[in-house]
ROTITOR-266764 format. One record per residue (C-alpha): x, y, z; residue in one letter. Coordinates in steps of 0.5 Angstrom, whole numbers, plus 2048, in hexadecimal, padded with zeros to 3 digits. Layout:
BEGIN
PT   X   Y   Z code
PT   X   Y   Z    A
...
//
This chain:
BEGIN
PT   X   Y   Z code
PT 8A9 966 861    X
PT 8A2 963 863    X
PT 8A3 95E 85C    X
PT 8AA 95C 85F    X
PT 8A7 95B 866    X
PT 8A1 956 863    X
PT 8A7 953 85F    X
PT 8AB 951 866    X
PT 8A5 94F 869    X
PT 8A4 949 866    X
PT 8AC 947 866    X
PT 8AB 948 86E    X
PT 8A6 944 86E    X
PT 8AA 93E 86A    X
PT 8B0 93F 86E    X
PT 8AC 940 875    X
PT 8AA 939 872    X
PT 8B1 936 870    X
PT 8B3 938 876    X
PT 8AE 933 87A    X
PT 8B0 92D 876    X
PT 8B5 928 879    X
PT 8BB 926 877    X
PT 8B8 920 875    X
PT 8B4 923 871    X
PT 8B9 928 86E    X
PT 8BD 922 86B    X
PT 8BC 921 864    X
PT 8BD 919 865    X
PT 8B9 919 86C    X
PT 8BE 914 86F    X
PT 8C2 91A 874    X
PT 8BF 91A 87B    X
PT 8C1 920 87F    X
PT 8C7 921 883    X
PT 8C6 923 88B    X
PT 8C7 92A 88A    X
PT 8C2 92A 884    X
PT 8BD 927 888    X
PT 8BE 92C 88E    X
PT 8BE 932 88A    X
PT 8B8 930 887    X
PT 8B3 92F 88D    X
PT 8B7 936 88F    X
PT 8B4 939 889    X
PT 8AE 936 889    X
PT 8AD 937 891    X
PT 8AF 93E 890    X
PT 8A8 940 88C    X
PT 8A3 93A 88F    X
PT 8A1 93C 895    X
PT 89D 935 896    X
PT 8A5 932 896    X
PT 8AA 933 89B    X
PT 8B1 930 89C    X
PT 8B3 92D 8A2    X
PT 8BA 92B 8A5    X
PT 8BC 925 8A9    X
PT 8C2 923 8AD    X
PT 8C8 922 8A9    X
PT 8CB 91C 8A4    X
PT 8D1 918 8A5    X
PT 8D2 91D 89E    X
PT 8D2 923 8A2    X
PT 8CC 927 89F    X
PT 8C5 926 8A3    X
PT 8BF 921 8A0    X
PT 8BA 926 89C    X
PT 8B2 925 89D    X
PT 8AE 927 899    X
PT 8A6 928 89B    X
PT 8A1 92A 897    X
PT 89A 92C 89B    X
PT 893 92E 898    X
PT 892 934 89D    X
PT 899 936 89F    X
PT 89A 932 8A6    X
PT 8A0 930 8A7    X
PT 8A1 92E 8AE    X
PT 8A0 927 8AF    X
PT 89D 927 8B6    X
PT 897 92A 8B3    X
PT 896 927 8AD    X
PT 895 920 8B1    X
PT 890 925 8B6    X
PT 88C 926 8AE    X
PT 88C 91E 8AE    X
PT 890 91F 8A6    X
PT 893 919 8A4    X
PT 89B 91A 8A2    X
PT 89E 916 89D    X
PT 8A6 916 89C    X
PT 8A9 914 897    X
PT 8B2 913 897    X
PT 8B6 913 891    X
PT 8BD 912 890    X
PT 8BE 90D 895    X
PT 8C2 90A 88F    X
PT 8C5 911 88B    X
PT 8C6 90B 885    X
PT 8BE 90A 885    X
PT 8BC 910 885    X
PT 8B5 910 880    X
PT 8B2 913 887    X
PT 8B6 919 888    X
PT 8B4 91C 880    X
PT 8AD 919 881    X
PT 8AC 91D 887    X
PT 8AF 922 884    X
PT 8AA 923 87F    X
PT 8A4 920 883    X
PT 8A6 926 889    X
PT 8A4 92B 882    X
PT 89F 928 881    X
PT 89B 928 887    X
PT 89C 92F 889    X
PT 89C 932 881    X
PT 895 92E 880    X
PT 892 92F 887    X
PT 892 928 889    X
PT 894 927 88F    X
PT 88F 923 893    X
PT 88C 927 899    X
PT 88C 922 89E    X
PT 893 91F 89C    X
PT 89A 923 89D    X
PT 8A0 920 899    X
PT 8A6 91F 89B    X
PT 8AC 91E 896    X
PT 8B3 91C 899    X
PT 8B7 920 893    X
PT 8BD 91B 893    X
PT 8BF 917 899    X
PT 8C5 914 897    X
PT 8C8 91A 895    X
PT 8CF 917 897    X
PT 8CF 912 892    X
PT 8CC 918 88D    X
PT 8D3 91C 88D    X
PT 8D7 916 88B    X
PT 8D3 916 884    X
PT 8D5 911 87F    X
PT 8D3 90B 87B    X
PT 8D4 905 881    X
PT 8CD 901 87F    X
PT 8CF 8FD 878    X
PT 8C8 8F9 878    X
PT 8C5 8FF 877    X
PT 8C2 903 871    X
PT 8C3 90B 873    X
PT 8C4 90F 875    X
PT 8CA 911 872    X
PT 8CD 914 879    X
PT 8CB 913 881    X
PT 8CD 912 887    X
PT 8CF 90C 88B    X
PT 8CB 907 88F    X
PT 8D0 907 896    X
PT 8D1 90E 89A    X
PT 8D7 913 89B    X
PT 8D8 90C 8A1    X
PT 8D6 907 89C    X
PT 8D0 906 89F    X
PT 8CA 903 89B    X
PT 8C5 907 89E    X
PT 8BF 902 89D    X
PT 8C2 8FD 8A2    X
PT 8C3 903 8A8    X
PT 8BC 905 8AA    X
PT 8BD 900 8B1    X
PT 8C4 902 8B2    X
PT 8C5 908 8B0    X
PT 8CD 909 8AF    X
PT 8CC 90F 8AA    X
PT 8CA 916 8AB    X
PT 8C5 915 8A5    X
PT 8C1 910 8A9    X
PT 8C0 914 8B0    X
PT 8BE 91A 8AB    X
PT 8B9 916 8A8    X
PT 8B7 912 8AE    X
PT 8B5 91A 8B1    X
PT 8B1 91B 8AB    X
PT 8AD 915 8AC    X
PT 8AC 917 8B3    X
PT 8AA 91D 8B1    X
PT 8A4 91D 8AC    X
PT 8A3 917 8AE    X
PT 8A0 914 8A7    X
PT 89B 90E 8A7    X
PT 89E 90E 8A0    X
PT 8A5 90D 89D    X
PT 8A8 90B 897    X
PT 8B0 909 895    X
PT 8B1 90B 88D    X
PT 8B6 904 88B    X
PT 8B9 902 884    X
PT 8B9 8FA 885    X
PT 8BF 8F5 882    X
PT 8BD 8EE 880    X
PT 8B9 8EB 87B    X
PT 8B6 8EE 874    X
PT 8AF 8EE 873    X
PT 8AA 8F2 871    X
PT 8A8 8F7 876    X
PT 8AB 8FE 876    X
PT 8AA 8FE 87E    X
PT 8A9 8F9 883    X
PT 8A7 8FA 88A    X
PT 8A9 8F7 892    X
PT 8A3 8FA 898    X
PT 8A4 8F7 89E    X
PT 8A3 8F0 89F    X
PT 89D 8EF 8A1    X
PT 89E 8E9 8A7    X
PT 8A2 8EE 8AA    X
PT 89D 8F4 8AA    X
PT 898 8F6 8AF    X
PT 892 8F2 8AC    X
PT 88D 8F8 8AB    X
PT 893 8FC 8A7    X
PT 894 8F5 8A3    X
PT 88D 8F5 8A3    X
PT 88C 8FB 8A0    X
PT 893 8FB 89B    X
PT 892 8F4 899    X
PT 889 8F6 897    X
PT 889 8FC 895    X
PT 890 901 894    X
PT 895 8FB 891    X
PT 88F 8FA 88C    X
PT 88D 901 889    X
PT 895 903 88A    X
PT 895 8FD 884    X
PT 88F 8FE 881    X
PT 890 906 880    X
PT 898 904 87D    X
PT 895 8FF 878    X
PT 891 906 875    X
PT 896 909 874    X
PT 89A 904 870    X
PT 89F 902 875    X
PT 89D 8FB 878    X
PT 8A0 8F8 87E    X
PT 8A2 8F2 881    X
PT 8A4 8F1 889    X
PT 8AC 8F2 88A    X
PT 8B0 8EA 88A    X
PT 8B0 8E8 883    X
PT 8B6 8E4 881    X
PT 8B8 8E6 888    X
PT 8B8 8DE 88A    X
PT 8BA 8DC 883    X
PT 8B7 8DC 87C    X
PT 8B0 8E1 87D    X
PT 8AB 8DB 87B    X
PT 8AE 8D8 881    X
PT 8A9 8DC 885    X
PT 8AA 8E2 889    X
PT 8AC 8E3 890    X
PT 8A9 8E9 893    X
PT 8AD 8EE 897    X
PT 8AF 8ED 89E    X
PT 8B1 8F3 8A0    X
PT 8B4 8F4 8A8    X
PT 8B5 8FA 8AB    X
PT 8BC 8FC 8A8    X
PT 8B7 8FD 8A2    X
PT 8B3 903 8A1    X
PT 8AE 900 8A1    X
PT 8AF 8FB 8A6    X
PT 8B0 901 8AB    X
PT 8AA 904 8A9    X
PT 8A6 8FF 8AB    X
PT 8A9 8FF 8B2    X
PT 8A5 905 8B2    X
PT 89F 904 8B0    X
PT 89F 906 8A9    X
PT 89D 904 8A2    X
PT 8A3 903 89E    X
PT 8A5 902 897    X
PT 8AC 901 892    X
PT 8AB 902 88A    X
PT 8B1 8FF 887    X
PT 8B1 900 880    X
PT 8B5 8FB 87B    X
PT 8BC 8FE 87A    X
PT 8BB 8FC 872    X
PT 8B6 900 870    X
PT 8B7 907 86E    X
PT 8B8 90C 873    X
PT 8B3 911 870    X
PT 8AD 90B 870    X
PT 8B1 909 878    X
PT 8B0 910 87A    X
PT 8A8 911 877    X
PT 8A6 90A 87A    X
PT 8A8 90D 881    X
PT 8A4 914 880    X
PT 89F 911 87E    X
PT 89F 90B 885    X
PT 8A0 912 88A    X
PT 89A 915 886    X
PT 896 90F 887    X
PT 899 90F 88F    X
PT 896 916 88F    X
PT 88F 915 88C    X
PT 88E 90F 891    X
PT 890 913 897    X
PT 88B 919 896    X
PT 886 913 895    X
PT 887 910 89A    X
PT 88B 915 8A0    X
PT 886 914 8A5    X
PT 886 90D 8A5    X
PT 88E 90D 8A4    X
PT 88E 911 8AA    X
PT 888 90E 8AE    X
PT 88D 907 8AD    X
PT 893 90A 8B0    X
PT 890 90C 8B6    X
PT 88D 906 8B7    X
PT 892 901 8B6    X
PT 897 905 8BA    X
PT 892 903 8C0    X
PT 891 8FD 8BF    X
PT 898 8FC 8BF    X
PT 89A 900 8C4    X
PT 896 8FA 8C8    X
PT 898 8F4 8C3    X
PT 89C 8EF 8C8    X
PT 89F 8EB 8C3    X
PT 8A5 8ED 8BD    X
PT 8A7 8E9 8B8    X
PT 8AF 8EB 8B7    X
PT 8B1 8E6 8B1    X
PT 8AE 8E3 8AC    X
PT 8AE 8DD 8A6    X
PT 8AA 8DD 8A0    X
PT 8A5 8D7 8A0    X
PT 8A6 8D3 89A    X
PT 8A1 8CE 89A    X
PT 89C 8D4 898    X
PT 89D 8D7 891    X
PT 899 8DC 88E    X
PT 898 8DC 886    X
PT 899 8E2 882    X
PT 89A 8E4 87B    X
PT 8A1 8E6 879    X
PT 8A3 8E9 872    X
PT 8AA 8E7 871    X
PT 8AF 8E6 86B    X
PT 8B2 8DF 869    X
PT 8B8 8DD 86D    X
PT 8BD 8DA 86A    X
PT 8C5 8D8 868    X
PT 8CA 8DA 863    X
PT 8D1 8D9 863    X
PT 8D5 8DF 867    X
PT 8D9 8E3 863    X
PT 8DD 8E4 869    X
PT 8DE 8DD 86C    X
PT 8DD 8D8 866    X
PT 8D7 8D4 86C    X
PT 8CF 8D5 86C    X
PT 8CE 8DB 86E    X
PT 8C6 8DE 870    X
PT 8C1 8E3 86B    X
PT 8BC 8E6 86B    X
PT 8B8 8E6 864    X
PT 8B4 8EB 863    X
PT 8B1 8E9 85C    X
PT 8AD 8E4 861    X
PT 8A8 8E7 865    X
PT 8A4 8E3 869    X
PT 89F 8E3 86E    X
PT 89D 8DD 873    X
PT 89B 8DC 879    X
PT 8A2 8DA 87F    X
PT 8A2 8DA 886    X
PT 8A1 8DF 88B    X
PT 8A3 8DE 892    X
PT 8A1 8E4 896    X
PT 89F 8E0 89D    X
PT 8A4 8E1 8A4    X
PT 8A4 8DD 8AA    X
PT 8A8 8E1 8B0    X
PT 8AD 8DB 8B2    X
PT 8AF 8E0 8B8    X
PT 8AB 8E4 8BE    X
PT 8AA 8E7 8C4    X
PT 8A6 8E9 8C9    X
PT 8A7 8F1 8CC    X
PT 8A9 8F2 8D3    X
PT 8A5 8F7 8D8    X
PT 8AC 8FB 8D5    X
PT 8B2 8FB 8D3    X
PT 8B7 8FF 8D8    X
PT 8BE 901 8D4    X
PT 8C4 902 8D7    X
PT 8C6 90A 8D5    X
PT 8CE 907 8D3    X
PT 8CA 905 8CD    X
PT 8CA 90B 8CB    X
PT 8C9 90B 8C3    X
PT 8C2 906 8C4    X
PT 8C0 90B 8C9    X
PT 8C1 910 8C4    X
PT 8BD 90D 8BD    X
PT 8B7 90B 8C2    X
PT 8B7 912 8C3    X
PT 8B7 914 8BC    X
PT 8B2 90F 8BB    X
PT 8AD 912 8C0    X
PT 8AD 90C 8C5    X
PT 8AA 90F 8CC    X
PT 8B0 90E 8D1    X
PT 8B0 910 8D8    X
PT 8B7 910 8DD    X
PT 8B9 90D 8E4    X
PT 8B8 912 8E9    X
PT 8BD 90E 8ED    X
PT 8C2 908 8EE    X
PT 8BD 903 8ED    X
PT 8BD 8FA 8EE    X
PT 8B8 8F7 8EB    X
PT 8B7 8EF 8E9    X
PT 8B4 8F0 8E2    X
PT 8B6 8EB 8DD    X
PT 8BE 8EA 8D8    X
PT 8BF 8E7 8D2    X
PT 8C6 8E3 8D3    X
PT 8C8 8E0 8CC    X
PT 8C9 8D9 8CC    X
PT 8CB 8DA 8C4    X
PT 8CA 8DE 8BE    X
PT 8CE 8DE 8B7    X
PT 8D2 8E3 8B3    X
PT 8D3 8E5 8AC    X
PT 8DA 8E2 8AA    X
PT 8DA 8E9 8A5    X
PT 8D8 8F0 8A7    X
PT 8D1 8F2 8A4    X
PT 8D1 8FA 8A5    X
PT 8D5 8FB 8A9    X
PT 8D3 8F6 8AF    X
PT 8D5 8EE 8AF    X
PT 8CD 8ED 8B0    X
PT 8CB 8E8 8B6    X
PT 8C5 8E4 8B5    X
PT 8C2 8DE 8B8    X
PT 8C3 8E1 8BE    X
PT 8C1 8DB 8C4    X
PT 8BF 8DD 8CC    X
PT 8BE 8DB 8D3    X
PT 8B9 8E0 8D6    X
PT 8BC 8E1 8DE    X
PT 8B7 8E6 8E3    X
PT 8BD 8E8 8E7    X
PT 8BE 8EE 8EC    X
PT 8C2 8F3 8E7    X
PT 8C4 8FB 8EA    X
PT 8C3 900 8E5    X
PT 8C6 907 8E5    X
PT 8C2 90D 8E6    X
PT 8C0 911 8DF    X
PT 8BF 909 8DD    X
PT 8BA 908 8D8    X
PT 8B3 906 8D8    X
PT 8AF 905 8D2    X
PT 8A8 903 8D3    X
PT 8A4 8FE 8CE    X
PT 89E 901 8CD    X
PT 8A0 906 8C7    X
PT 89E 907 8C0    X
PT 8A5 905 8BE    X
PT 8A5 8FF 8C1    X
PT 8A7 8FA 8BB    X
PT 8AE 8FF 8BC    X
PT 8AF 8FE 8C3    X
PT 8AE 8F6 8C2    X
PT 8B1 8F5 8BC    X
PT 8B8 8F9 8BE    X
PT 8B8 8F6 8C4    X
PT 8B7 8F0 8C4    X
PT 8BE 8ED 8C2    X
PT 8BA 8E8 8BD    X
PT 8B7 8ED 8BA    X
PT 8BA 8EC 8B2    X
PT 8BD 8F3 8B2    X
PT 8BD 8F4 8BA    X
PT 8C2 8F9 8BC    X
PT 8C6 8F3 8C0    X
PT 8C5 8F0 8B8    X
PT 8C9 8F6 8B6    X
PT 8CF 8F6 8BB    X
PT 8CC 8FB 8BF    X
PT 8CD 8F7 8C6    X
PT 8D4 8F3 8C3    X
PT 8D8 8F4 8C9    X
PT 8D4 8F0 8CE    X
PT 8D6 8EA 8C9    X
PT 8DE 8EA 8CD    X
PT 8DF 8E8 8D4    X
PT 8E3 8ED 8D7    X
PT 8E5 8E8 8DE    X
PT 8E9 8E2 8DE    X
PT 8EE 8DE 8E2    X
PT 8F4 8DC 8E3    X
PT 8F4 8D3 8E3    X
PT 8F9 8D3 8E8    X
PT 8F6 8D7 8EE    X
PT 8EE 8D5 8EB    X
PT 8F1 8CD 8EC    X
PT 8F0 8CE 8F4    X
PT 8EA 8D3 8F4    X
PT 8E7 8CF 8F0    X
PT 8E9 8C8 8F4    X
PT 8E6 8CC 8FA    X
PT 8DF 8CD 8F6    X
PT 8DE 8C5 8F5    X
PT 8E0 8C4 8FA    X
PT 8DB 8C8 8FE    X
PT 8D6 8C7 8FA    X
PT 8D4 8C1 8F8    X
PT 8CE 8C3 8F4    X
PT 8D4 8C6 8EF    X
PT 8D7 8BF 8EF    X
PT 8D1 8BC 8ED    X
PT 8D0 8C1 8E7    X
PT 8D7 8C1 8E5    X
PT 8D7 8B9 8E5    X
PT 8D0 8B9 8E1    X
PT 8D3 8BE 8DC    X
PT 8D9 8B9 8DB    X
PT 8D6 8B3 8DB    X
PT 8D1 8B7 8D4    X
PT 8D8 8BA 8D1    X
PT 8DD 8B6 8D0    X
PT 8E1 8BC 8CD    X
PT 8E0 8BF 8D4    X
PT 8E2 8B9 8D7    X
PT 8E9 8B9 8D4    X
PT 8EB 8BF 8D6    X
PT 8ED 8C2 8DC    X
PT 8ED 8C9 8D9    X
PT 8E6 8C9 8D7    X
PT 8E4 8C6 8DE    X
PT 8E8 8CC 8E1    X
PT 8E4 8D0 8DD    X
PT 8DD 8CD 8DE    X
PT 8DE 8CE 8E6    X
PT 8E0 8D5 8E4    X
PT 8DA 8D6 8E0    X
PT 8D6 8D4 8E6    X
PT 8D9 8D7 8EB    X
PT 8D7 8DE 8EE    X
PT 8DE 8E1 8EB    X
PT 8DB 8E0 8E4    X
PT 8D9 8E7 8E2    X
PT 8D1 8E8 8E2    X
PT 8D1 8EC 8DC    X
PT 8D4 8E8 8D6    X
PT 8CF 8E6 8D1    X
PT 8CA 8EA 8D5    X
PT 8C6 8EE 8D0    X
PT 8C5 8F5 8D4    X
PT 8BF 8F7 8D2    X
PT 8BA 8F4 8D8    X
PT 8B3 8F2 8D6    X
PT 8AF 8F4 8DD    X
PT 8A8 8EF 8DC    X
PT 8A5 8F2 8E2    X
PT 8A4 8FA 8E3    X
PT 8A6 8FC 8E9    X
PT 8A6 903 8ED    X
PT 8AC 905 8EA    X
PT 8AF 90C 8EC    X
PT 8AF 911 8E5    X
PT 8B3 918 8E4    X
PT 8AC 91D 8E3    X
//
């Protein structure tokens, strides 16, 4: 008996350790990622006997099934309040935004296990892992992205609405986003990371990197980033064998043209994180490497982000805190920016030649990568911005409650509000839209608005009790700004949010508005003037009795005061508003 209990003993211990392994690991080829249910079943089993491991649900995907969060602390604390009272830096990581580029599901897997199994988890970091974000897209598993070297199955780029969940961080039309937006505010990490695969060009590199653009960062964060993060985080992937490159070769035509970096608004991860403070960085590697050398390249950047994180959490964390002072003070916010193409950095990029051959397909030129010609030269980098639309902050910002999903994402993101007591009129001042342009085609799900053009008018406006204030002076600020203001690159007003004042509501009957408006000239001469100046400017006016007709209309007091008027009132005064306690 006691021979045949040594003889199982080791067994056990090969199969408790098979056990761990990923499925990723299991395949023989290695070019398999995990399904959804794997990858929680996984974390269940390991969660099950690490106690330094917990597995937490958030809201609900547009799939139907809650997004799995799984945290990892050194002393088992769990509750994200009192891990920021202990002063810990907090770092999150999501993967499978894209289930087709799933490199970072398997290899956060493996680094999960790893962390935990060889007691490495940092004492001054809490790891968080979205498991699969996009689970939606993960159940409608395929072969859908043909550019791309494995794996020999995953799940498509669009969710169960087709949404493609890296544009939806500011609008937020998918349950995915509202969970993951609770999650963000929840633990609160002064660092994330978004696992990608990239499509483009071929070169040499397994894996390139987008960090949020410096231009558009806090300038302690870029300061910080910029010197001492982004240049470790390449110097410790180089070790490793797996050199990087910024993201954007080939973006802008053949790769030795030079590389754009990435500007990343807030409908991006990573442009949304910025808006609250937080470091943030997009690995992609390249689609035609092979899967296993993908899914190791991105191991071995998280580790790295660990690393740095236990060495640098006090400071991370002591930045964060101060940069969510200053910008509670900061007065001005850029809302849109242009790259700047007269200053051009220089780096050095390994590439293949490019050249061309006749296409079997078409019998014309077609493009190619030769891999038999590796080369190493010195292109163009352009990694400089310059915001080309801004705005100053109001005292506040008072929001009618009729919009009531702007209200509800503003609560979400933790933005402080405050509401009317009573019935209040006030003289603050409204944006009327004088000109904008729409997409001619949707772009998910929205016929984006852009160059938005204003009139600013302090006017007497009555707002309603339960009304809305937000005042300025919060950590959250570059939020509250940049989805506010109608300028803003990814405004709320950009997404649509405010569509319904774009329609006049109100018009007039020609026959019977011809004598009232007959009457107005002629009791108001200074209106006869106007419109006589405005005849003599436009010639199309001139030549129109209708359009004159309408002008007196417009210029009248029966023309609705609301149309075009953007409903959020910028109050640049602070007066004694009566609150709800």
């Amino acid at each position: 008996m006691k021979k045949a209990f040594l003889f199982l003993v080791p067994l056990l211990s090969g199969l408790l350790a098979h056990a761990q392994l990923t499925p990723f690991e299991q395949s023989p080829d290695k070019n398999y990622t995990a399904t959804y249910h794997q990858v929680i079943a996984y974390y269940k089993s390991l969660a099950a006997k690490q106690p330094q491991m917990r597995l937490f649900n958030y809201g609900s995907t547009d799939a139907g099934k809650p997004l799995t969060l799984i945290v990892l602390s050194k002393d088992k604390v769990f509750d994200p309040a009192l891990i920021k009272k202990q002063g810990k830096c907090v770092l999150l990581v999501n993967n499978g935004i894209h289930p087709g580029e799933p490199e970072g599901i398997d290899a956060s897997m493996m680094l999960v296990r790893d962390l935990l199994k060889n007691n490495q988890l940092p004492n001054n970091v809490v790891v968080c892992f979205v498991a699969f974000y996009n689970i939606d897209g993960s159940l409608n598993r395929g072969v859908s992205r043909v550019n791309q070297n494995g794996p020999r199955a995953y799940g498509f780029r669009g969710n169960y609405r087709n949404l493609d969940l890296n544009r939806d961080f500011i609008k937020a039309d998918s349950r995915n986003a509202l969970a993951f937006a609770q999650i963000l505010n929840t633990w609160q990490p002064e660092v994330l990371l978004d696992t990608h695969t990239s499509d483009g060009a071929d070169y040499q590199y397994v894996m390139t990197l987008i960090e949020t653009q410096k231009d558009k960062q806090n300038p302690r964060l870029a300061a910080y980033t910029d010197k001492v993060l982004t240049p470790d985080l390449y110097k410790g992937m180089k070790k490793k064998g797996f050199e990087m490159i910024p993201y954007g070769a080939g973006e802008q035509g053949l790769p030795d043209s030079g590389i754009v970096s990435f500007m990343e608004t807030p409908r991006f991860s990573t442009g949304y994180a910025a808006q609250h403070n937080i470091i943030s960085y997009m690995t992609e590697t390249h689609m035609l490497k092979p899967f296993d050398k993908r899914v190791w390249a991105t191991y071995y950047f998280i580790q790295q982000l660990v690393d740095i994180c236990r060495r640098d959490a006090s400071l991370l964390v002591s930045n964060k805190k101060q940069v969510d002072t200053e910008v509670a003070r900061q007065q001005t916010f850029a809302l849109n920016w242009a790259l700047d193409e007269i200053r051009v950095d220089t780096i050095t990029f390994k590439g293949y030649a490019a050249k061309y051959k006749t296409s079997e397909v078409s019998g014309l030129k077609r493009l190619y990568y030769d891999r038999n010609e590796p080369y190493t030269k010195t292109i163009k980098f352009y990694n400089t911005y310059k915001a080309i639309a801004s705005a100053t902050k109001p005292v506040a910002y008072i929001i009618p409650q009729a919009w009531g999903k702007v209200i509800e994402l503003l609560k979400l993101n933790k933005v402080a509000m405050s509401r009317l007591a009573h019935d209040t009129t006030l003289t603050p001042q409204m944006y009327y839209l004088t000109d904008y342009k729409t997409g001619n085609r949707p772009y998910e799900g929205h016929y984006l608005h852009s160059n938005a053009q204003l009139n600013p008018v302090t006017m007497p406006v009555k707002f309603y009790q339960g009304d809305y204030v937000v005042y300025v002076n919060q950590p959250i600020n570059r939020y509250i700004v940049e989805t506010l203001e109608p300028q803003g690159v990814d405004s709320f007003f950009a997404w649509n949010f405010f569509d319904s004042i774009l329609g006049q509501k109100e018009y007039f009957s020609d026959y019977v508005f011809e004598d009232v408006a007959a009457k107005m000239l002629q009791e108001d001469p200074a209106l006869r003037k106007k419109l006589d100046e405005a005849k003599a400017a436009d010639a199309k006016l001139a030549g129109s009795a209708a359009a004159q007709l309408n002008w007196v209309y417009r210029n009248s007091p029966y023309f609705e005061k609301t149309y075009l008027r953007y409903p959020v009132a910028r109050l640049l005064t602070n007066p004694q508003l009566d609150l709800v306690k």
